[in-house]
Every structure is written in structure tokens, then in C-alpha cells.
C-alpha positions in Angstrom: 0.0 0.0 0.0 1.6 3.3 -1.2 2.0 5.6 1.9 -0.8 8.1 2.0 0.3 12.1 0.6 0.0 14.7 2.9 -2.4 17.0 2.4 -0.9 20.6 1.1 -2.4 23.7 2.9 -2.3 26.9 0.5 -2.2 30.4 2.2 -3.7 33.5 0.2 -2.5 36.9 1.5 -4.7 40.0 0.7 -3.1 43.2 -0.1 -4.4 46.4 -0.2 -2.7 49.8 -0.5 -3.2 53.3 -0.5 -1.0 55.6 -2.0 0.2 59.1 -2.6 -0.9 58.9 -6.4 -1.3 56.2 -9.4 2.2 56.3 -10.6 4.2 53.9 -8.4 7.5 55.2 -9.9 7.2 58.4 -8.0 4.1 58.0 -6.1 4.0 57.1 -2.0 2.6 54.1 -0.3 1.0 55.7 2.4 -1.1 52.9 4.1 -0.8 48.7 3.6 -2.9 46.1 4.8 -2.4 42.3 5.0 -4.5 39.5 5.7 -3.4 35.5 5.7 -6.1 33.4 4.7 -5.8 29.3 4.7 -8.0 28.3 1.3 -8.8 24.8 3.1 -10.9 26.5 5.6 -11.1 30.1 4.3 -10.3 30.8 8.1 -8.1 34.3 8.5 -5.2 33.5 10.7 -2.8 37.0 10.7 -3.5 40.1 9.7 -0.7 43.6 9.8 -1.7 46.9 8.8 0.8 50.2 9.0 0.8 53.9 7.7 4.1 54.5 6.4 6.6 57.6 7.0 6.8 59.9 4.6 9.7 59.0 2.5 11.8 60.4 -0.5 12.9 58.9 -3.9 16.3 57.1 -2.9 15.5 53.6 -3.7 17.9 51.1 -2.3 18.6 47.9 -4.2 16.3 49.6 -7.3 17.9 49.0 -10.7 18.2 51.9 -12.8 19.3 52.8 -15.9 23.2 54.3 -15.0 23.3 57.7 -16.2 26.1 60.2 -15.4 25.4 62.8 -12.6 27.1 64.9 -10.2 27.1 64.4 -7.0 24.7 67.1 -6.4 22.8 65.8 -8.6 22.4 62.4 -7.2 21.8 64.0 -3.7 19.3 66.3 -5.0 16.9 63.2 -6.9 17.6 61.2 -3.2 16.3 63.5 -1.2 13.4 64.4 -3.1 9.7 63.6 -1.6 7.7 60.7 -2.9 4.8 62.6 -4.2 1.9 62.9 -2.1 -1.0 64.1 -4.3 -4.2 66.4 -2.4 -6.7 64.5 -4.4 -5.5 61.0 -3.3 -4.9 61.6 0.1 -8.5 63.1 0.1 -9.8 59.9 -1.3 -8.4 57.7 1.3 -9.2 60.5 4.3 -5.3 59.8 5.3 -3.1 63.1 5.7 0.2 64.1 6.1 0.2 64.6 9.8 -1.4 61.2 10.5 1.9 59.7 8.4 4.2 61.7 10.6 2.8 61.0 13.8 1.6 56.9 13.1 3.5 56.1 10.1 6.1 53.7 10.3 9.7 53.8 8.4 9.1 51.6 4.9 11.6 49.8 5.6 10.8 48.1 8.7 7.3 47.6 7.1 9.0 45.8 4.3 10.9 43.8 6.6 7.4 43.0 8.7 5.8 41.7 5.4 8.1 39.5 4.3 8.5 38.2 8.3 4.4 38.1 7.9 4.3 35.7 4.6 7.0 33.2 6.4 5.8 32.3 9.2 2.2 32.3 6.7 3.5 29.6 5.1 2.2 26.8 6.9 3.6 23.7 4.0 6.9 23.0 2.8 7.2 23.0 -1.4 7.6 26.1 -3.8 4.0 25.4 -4.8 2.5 26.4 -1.5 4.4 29.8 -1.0 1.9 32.4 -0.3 0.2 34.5 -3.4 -1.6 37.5 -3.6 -5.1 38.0 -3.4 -6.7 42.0 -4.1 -9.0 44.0 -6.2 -7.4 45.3 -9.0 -4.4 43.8 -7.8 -2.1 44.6 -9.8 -2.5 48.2 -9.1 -1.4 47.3 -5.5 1.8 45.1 -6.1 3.7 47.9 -8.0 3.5 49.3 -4.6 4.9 46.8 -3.3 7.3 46.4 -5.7 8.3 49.9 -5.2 8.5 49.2 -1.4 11.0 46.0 -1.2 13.1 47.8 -3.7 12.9 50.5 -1.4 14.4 48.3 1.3 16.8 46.3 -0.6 14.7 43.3 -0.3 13.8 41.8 -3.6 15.7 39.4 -3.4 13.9 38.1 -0.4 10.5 39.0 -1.7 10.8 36.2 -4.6 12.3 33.7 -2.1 9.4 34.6 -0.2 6.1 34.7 -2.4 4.8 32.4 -5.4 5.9 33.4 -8.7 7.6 33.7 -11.8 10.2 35.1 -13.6 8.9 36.8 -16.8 10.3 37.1 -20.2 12.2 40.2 -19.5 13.7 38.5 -15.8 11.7 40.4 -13.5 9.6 38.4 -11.2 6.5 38.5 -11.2 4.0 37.4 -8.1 1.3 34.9 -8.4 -2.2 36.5 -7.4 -5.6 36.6 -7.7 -7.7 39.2 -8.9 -11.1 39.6 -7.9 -12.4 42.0 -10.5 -11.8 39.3 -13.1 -13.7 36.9 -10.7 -16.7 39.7 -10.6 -16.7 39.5 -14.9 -16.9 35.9 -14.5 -19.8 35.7 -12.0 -22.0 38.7 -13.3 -21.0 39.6 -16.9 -24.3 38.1 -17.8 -26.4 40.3 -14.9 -27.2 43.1 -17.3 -27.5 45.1 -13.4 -24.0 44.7 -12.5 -22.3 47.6 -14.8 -19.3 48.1 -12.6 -17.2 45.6 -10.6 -15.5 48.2 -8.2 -15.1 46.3 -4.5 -18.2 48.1 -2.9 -20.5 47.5 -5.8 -19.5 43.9 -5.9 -19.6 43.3 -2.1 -23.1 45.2 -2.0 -24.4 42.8 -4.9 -23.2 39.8 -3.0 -24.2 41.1 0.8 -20.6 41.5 1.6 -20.6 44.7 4.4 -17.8 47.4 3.4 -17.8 49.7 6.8 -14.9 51.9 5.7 -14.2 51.6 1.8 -10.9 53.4 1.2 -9.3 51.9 4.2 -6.9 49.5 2.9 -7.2 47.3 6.2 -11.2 47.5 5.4 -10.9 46.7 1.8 -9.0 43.5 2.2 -11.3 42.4 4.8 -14.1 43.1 1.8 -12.1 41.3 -0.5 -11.5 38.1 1.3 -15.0 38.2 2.1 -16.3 38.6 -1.6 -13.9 36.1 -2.8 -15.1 33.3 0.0 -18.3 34.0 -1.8 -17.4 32.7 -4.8 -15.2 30.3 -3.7 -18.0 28.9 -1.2 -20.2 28.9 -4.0 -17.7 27.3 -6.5 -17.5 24.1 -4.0 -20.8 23.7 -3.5 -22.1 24.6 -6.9 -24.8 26.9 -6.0 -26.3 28.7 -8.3 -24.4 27.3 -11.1 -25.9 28.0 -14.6 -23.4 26.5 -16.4 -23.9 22.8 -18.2 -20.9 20.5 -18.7 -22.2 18.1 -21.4 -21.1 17.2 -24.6 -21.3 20.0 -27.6 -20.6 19.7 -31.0 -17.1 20.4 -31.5 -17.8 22.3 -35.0 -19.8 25.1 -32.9 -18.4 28.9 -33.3 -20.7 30.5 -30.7 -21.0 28.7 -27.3 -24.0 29.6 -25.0 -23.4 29.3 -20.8 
């Protein structure tokens, strides 16, 4: 009798950030959130949130084209401010005293999420390192990207999290993004005409207390992808059929 396999546990992390701006190139983080979720029970087992310190452009361990400056130069671009735009820190009620007085250096916070998806990652195997899990995530991981550059910690970061190395050698993160999942479930509902995280969460009785909140939007966003995910094991709902068509069909009906 062959010895029975172990069962693998996979860990999800949701990610949410806000930011001084769109452009993560020149733009703050000014707020992250975390949450670990086990997909076997969809049970949330750590969470870490932190404002960040206001911060300026020298990134540490960032590759960049070289270019020839002076040293004044160089000093000058260092020690310039990450942009923090009026209309983004409106959006996201954070301000510029709050950062100074709770933020925390982005550094340490780099350090504290990669500490945070380690001691996630409850199996051994480069199959169960922990992926991301957002809305409109990939919005949220060139923040990130920016931030363990920041630190000098990329390196670490793709030890650390699932992923690949694309065709250009930059790594890129597995994740899961739940506006796709939102096309999926409701691109037939001719109501649904937007899939933003507090339309979607309404439409699925998911509560949202304090959208713009990135500890509050992961929360959201773990609890509209358990959703779909509860109803994807217990096929609720499901509208689609899985028997045999006739292979010569263009157009296929669900």
C-alpha cells in the first residue's frame, strides 16, 4: 500500500494599499494592509496593517538605468519627496500629519511583510508559498514592488512569495484578482455595470464599513472572494452545463 500524501495547505495573502498617487515610480505608499487566509478553511489566521513615513525617492537595491550625474545631482533626486497628491490623500481621508505621527519607516514595514508571509506559510514545497489576493491587484503590487526595492529586499520578496520570472527576468507574483472573478460571476447580470469592491460586495451582501481603508478593503475582498469560492465548492447557483457539444460550434452559450 503506497504511503498516503500529505495533504498541502495553501495560504492566500490580501493586499491592499493606499498611496500618494497612481504612478508607483514616483508615487507614496502611504497605508498597507495584509490578511493570511488558509484556502482549506477560508479561516483568516494573521493580519498587519501600517501607515508609512513619509519618505523620499532614494531607492535602495532599485535598478536603474546608470546615467552620469554629479554628486549634487544624485543627492538632489535622493532626497526628493515621494509625491503625495491632495486629491489622493483626500480619497483615502489619510493626511500628512497622521503619516508623521503613526506612520512607520518603509523599511521596517517591508521587513514585517516579508517576516508576515514566512511564518504564513504553513507547507513546505515552492508550490504552497503564499500568493496575492486583491482588487485590482495589480494596481497594489507595483506598490509593493516599489516598497522591497525600497528596502533592498527583492531578493527576499521572490524567495518569499509564489511566482515567476517573466520574459524580461523580473519576477512576477502569483495573485488573484477579484475584478476578473466579478466578470466571471456577473457579466451576464445586465444590473451589475461596474465591478468596483463596494459595488461587488453590496451585490453579494458582503458589508464594506470603511471603503478606502486599505485594512477595510482586504477584509471586503477576502470576504467577496469566500463567496465565490464557497459557492464554487458547493455549486450553487451554477448556470453552467458541462455536457457534450458539437465540437464544430463557433458560438457557445453558458
Amino acid at each position: 500500500m503506497a504511503p498516503k500524501t500529505e495533504q498541502k495547505i495553501y495560504v492566500g495573502i490580501g493586499l491592499d494599499f493606499e498611496t500618494g498617487g497612481l504612478d508607483p515610480q514616483t508615487c507614496a505608499c502611504t497605508q498597507i494592509a495584509v490578511q493570511a487566509v488558509r484556502l482549506d478553511s477560508w479561516q483568516v489566521i494573521d493580519q498587519y496593517q501600517a501607515y508609512i513615513y513619509p519618505y523620499t525617492r532614494k531607492f535602495d537595491g532599485l535598478s536603474v538605468k546608470k546615467v552620469l550625474k554629479t554628486r549634487r545631482e544624485l543627492e538632489k533626486e535622493e532626497n526628493t519627496p515621494m509625491l503625495y497628491e491632495d486629491k489622493a490623500l483626500d480619497y483615502s481621508a489619510i493626511t500628512m500629519d497622521m503619516l508623521r505621527k503613526q506612520g512607520v519607516n518603509i523599511k521596517q514595514v517591508a521587513a514585517e511583510i516579508i517576516a508576515f508571509a514566512k511564518r504564513n506559510t504553513i507547507s513546505v514545497g515552492k508550490q504552497c508559498k503564499p500568493f496575492l489576493i486583491g482588487q485590482n491587484i495589480q494596481f497594489d503590487i507595483g506598490f509593493l514592488q516599489q516598497m522591497m526595492n525600497y528596502a533592498g529586499l527583492m531578493e527576499e520578496f521572490e524567495k518569499t512569495f509564489a511566482g515567476t520570472t517573466d520574459y524580461y527576468g523580473h519576477f512576477q507574483p502569483h495573485y488573484i484578482d477579484t475584478i476578473l472573478i466579478g466578470r466571471l460571476a456577473f457579466a451576464a447580470d445586465k444590473e451589475v455595470t461596474s465591478y468596483k469592491l463596494e459595488i461587488v460586495a453590496s451585490q453579494l451582501g458582503v458589508d464594506l464599513d470603511d471603503a478606502h481603508d486599505a485594512a477595510a478593503d482586504v477584509t471586503a475582498t477576502l470576504d467577496v472572494l469566500g463567496v465565490y469560492t464557497s459557492r464554487l465548492r458547493n455549486n450553487e447557483g451554477a448556470t453552467m452545463t458541462t455536457g457534450q457539444r458539437d465540437k464544430t460550434r463557433k458560438h457557445f452559450k453558458i
